[in-house]
N, C-alpha and C positions, 0 to 999 in steps of 0.2 A: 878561910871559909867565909859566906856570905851570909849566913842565915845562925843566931846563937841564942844570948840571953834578951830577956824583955827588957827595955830600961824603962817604960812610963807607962804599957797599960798589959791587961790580959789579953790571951787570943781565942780566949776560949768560947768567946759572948759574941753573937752580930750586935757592932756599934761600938766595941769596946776598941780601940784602935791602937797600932803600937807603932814605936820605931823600934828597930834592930842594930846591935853590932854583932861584929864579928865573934864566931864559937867557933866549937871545934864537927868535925863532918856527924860525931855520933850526936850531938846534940839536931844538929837539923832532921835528923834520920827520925829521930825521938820525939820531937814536934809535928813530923807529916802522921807519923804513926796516930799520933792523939789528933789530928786531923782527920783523917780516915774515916775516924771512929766519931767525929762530928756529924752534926744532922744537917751541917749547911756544906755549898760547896766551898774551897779553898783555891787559890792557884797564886805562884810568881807569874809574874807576865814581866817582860821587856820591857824595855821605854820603847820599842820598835812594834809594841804590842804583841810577842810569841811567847806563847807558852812556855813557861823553864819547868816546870813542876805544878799538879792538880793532884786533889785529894779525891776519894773513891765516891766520894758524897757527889762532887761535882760530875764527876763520871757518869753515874745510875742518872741522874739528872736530865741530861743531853744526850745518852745513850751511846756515848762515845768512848774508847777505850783509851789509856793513857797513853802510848802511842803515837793515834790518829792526833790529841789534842795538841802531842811535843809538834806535829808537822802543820798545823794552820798556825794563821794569824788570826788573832781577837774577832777582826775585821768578817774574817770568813765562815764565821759562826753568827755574825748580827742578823738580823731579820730584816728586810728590805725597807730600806730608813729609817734603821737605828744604827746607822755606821757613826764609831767613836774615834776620833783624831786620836790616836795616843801619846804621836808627837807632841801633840798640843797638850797632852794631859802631864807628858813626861816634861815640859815647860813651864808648866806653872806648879812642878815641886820642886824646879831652880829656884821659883824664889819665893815659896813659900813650905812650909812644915803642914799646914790643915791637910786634913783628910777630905776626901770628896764621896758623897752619897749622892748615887743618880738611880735612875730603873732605865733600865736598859732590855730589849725584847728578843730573847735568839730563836735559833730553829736546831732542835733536835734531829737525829738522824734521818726522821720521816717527815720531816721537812714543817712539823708542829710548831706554834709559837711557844716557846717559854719566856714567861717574864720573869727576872730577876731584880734583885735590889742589892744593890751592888757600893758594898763601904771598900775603899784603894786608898791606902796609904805608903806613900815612900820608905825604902829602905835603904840609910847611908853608906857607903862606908867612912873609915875612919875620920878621912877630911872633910866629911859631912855631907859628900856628894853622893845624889842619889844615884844607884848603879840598879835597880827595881823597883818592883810594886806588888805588893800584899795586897789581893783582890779577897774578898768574902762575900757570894753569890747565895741567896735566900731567896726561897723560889715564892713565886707572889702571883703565880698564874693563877690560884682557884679565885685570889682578891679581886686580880684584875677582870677576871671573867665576871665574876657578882658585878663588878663595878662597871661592868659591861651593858648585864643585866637591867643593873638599875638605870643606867644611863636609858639605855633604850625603852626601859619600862616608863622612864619619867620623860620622855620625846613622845611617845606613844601618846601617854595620859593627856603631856599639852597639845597635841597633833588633835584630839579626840575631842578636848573640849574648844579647843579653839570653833571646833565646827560645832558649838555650840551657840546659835543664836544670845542666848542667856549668860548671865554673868553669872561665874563658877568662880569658886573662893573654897581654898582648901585649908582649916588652921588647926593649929595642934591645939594638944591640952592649956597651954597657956594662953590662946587665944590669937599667935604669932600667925602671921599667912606665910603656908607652905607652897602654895601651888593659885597663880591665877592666871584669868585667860585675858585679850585684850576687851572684850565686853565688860567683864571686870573690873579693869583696869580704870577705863573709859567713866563706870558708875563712880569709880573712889577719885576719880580727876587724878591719877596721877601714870606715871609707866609702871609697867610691869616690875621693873627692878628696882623700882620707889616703893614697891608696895611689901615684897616679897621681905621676911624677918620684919616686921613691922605687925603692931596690933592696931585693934581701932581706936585704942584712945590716942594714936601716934597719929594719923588718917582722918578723922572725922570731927565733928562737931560734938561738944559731951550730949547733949540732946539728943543725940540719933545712937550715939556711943553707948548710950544708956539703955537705950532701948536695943538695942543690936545685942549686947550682951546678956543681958536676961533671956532672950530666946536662945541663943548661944549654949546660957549655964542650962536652961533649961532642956535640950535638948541631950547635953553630956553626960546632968545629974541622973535623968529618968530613964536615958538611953531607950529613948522615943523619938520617931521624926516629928518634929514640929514643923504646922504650917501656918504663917500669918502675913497677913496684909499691912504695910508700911507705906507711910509716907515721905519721903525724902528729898531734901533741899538739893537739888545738884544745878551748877551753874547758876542758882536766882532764881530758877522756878524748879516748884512743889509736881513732883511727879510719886505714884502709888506704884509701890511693888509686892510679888506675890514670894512669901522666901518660904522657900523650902529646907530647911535644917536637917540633915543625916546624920549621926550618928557612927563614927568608925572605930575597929578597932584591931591592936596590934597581933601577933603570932598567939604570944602569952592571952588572947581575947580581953585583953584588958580595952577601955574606953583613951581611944589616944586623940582625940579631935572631933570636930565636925566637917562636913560638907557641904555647902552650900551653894544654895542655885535660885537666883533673884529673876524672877519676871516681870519684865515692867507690864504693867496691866491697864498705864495710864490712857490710852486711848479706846482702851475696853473698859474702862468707867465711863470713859465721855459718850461714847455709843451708848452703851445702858442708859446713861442719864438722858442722852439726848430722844433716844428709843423711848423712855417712860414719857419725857415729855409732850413728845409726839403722841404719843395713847393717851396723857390728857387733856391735849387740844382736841384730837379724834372726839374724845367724847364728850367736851364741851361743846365742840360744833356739832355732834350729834343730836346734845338734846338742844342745840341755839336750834338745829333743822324742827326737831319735833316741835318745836316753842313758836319758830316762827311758823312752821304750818297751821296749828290752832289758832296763832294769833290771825293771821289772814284767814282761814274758814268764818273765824271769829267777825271779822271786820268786813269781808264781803256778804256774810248773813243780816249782818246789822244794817248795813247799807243797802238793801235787797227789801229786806223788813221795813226800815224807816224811812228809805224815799220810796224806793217800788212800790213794795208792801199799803203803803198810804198813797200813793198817787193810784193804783191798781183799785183800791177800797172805795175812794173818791170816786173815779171815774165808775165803778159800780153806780153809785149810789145815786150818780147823776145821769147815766143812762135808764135808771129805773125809774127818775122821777122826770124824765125827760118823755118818756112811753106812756107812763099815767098824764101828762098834761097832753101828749099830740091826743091819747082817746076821748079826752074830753071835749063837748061840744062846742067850748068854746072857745077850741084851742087856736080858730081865724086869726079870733081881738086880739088873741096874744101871740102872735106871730111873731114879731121883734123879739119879745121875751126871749121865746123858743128859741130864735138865732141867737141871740149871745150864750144862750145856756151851751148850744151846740160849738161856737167857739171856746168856750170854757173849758168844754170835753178834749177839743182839740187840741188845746194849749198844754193840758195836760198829756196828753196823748205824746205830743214832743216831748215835753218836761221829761218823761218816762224814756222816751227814746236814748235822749242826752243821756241819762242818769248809765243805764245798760251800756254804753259807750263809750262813757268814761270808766267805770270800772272795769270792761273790757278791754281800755288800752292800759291802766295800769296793771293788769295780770299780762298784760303780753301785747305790748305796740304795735297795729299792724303797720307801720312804717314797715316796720321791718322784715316784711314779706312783701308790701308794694313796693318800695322804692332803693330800701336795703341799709345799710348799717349807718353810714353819712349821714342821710337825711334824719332816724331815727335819733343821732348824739342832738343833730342840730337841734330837732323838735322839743327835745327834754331840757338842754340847756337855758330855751326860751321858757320854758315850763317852772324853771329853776328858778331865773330872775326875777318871773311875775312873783312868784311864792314867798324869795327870799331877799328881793333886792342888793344880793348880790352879783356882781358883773360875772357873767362870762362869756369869755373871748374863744373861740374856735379857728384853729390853722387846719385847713386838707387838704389834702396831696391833691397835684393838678387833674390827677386823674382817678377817678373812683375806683375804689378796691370791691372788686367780690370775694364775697368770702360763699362758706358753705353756710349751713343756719345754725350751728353747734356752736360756731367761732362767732357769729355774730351775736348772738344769745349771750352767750362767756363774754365778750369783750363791751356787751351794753350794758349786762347787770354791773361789771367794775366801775364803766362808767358813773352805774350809779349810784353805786356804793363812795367811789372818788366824792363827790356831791354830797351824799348824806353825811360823810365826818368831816367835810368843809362847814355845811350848817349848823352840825352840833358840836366840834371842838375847834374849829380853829382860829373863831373870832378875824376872817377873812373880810376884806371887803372886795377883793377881783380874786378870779383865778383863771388862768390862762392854760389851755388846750389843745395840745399838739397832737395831729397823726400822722404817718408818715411809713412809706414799705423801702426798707434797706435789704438787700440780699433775702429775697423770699421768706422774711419776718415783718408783722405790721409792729409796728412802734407808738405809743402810746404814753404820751406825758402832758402831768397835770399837776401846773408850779401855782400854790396860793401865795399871798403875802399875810398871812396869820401868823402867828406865836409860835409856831413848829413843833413838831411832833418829837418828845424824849424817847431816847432809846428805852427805856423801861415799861413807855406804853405801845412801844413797836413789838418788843418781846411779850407781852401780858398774855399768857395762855387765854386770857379773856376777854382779847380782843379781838370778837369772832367776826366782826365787819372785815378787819383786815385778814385774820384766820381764813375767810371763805374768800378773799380775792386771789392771794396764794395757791389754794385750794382750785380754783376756777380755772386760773393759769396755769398751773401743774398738769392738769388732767389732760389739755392742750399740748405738754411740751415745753409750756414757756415759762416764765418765772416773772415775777411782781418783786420792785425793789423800792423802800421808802425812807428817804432821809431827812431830817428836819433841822434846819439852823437856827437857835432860839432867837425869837422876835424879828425870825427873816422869812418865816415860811419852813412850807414841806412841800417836796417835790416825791413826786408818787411815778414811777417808770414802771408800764408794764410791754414787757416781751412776750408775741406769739407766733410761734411757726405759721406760714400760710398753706404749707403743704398737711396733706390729711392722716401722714402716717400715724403719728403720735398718739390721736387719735380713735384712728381706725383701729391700731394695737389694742387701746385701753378699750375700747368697744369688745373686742376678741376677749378681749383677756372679761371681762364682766359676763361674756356669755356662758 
């Protein structure tokens, strides 16, 4: 007979594995019996892989009767690609004694999968050749299904966060990363499979490590979401993120980790900051507007008052004493008098006129309604150099630009803005002035040879000369650009559309 005593282990256990010699037929009888009555399944198989004998366990399992099982092969019970060589299985216990443990997936009578886990060990006979195999079949389909579950629950999760802009970091209780997406990844510099069984003092700098974990414990001990604002060195530069810390927990509701989801928020700091900035240049140049309109009411009253004002008083005074000498009798003899005093009146009379015409063109050149924007640069420039004996040089285009009066207004005050911080900061002795119309833009540069302009007084919310040339050119369309090479100068570029849309919009848009 083929089937008797145990010689090296029990058969009573999955795992527990035996070889066989020969007994007698009631022993085998007496083994399947206590088989039967096993919770796993049993079977001989061939080295050709057929069934020589199954226990009842295996039966209720696949729903097959012992019978049906004596007439298949192994083969014709596997599930479509888990077909098992048995040749090949019954070859390699020619030349060795180990047992083999594989899982293997069949199909029940209704064509269901069943998984098994499946311990086969050889059975000799006397001359130690294998003539069978001792299969022991433990059904592992509800594992395999869970493990199915979880498989697809944990493809799901990363499928989910992946479509998370935001860096997602899932860690257990010991602070280990269970689960990250590549944004994640991306923030920790390193792959996903670098990251994953890994903590942050494995990952990070202790500096950030330190701080990362305190919100961490914080979030586990209180079992509260925490949110806070970080700073974080990645790649050499200092970028701010927004982390939001969750709290999870297992079946038993116990605290098994956190959640974590980092928003870089770094370029939502730079708008903020750049945004407040911008509000307080706004309202620096607001009260520089209010400050200079006083000051000018200021300086054209005083001017009005102390030439006007006194040549007007004058010329009173001497038309009145001009009237009492013609009524006098003897106002013949003094004839001559008479006429100079009436020149006198005259002289002032012009004085007067000059005076109202000078400050007439500096509230608004009428160059610049007679003859237009060219003549009115050229006129000031000359204005410039009596004043400041400093040189300037004028380039223009061969042929004169019209503009509307808005553009010509905006690109005269720059010009004379350009002029006034030549006079007061840049210790200039020339500066040269270019204009010129490329692709329906006029172009405007003005290179001095002074000390040059630092970036730190370029930036200075309070420097509202250059603040309002920006400002000028903006409203326009165009933009004002100012760079300065120490002890070589500052070159001052401003850009304006010559078309009126820009414009015409911001017009609309203030109505």
């Amino acid at each position: 007979m083929w089937l008797g005593k145990k010689s090296s282990a029990s058969v009573t256990g999955v795992g527990q594995l035996m070889e066989f010699e020969p007994v007698a037929k009631s022993d085998e009888d007496i083994l399947f019996v206590a088989l039967d009555r096993a919770g796993i399944g049993a079977a001989l198989i061939s080295a050709e892989g057929k069934f020589l004998r199954v226990n009842q366990s295996l039966c209720d399992t696949l729903e097959y009767s012992t019978q049906e099982f004596l007439v298949k092969g192994f083969h014709e019970l596997s599930h479509t690609g888990e077909y098992l060589d048995w040749n090949r299985l019954a070859q390699h216990f020619v030349k060795t004694t180990d047992t083999r443990q594989f899982e293997r997936c069949f199909e029940n009578r209704n064509g269901q999968a069943v998984w098994m886990n499946m311990i086969v060990s050889p059975i000799r006979d006397n001359q130690k050749r294998s003539i069978t195999h001792f299969a022991q079949f433990h059904n592992i389909t509800k594992y395999k299904r869970n493990e199915q579950i979880a498989r697809y629950s944990h493809d799901l999760l990363q499928g989910i966060i992946e479509g998370i802009p935001d860096a997602v970091f899932v860690k257990d209780s010991e602070g280990r990363y269970l689960l990250v997406n590549n944004a994640g990844a991306r923030l920790i510099g390193c792959g996903i499979s670098e990251v994953i069984g890994k903590n942050d003092a494995e990952l990070g700098t202790p500096e950030d490590t330190g701080r990362v974990l305190s919100m961490d414990e914080k979030a586990a001990r209180d079992g509260v979401i925490v949110v806070n604002e970080l700073a974080l060195t990645i790649e050499g530069m200092t970028r701010a993120f927004l982390f939001t810390k969750t709290p999870y927990r297992n079946q038993a509701g116990e605290l098994s980790g956190v959640v974590v989801v980092a928003h870089d928020i770094t370029d939502h700091r730079r708008s903020a900051e750049n945004l407040e900035n911008s509000r307080a240049e706004l309202r620096a140049l607001s009260a520089r507007l209010q400050s200079v309109r006083e000051e000018e009411r200021m300086r054209i009253a005083r001017e009005i008052h102390d030439e006007l004002g006194q040549l007007l008083t004058g010329l009173k005074i001497d038309v009145v004493s001009l009237g009492k000498k013609m009524a006098e009798p003897t106002a013949q003899k003094n004839w001559e008098l008479l006429k100079d005093r009436t020149q006198s009146i005259s002289n002032s009379i012009n004085t007067a006129i000059l005076t109202v015409r000078k400050i007439s063109i500096e509230l608004r050149p009428g160059l610049l309604d007679a003859v237009g924007l060219m003549a009115a640069i050229d006129w000031q420039a000359k204005e410039f150099e009596k004043r400041t004996g400093i040189k300037c040089k004028l380039k223009f285009p061969h042929e004169n630009i019209v503009l509307d009066q808005n553009r010509s207004i905006a690109i005269f005050r720059i010009f004379q803005e350009i002029l006034t911080n030549v006079t007061r900061h840049s210790q200039a002795k020339e500066v040269n002035v270019e204009i010129e119309e490329r692709d329906s833009e006029l172009f405007l540069e003005a290179v001095d040879n002074g000390r040059g302009i630092t970036a730190s007084e370029f930036s200075n919310p309070k420097s509202l000369g250059l603040l309002g040339m920006r400002e000028r050119a903006l409203l326009l369309g165009g933009e004002v650009s100012i760079r300065g090479v120490q002890g070589k100068g500052t070159t001052v570029s401003v850009r304006i559309p010559l078309e009126k849309k820009a414009l015409d919009e911001t017009n609309s848009s203030n109505q």
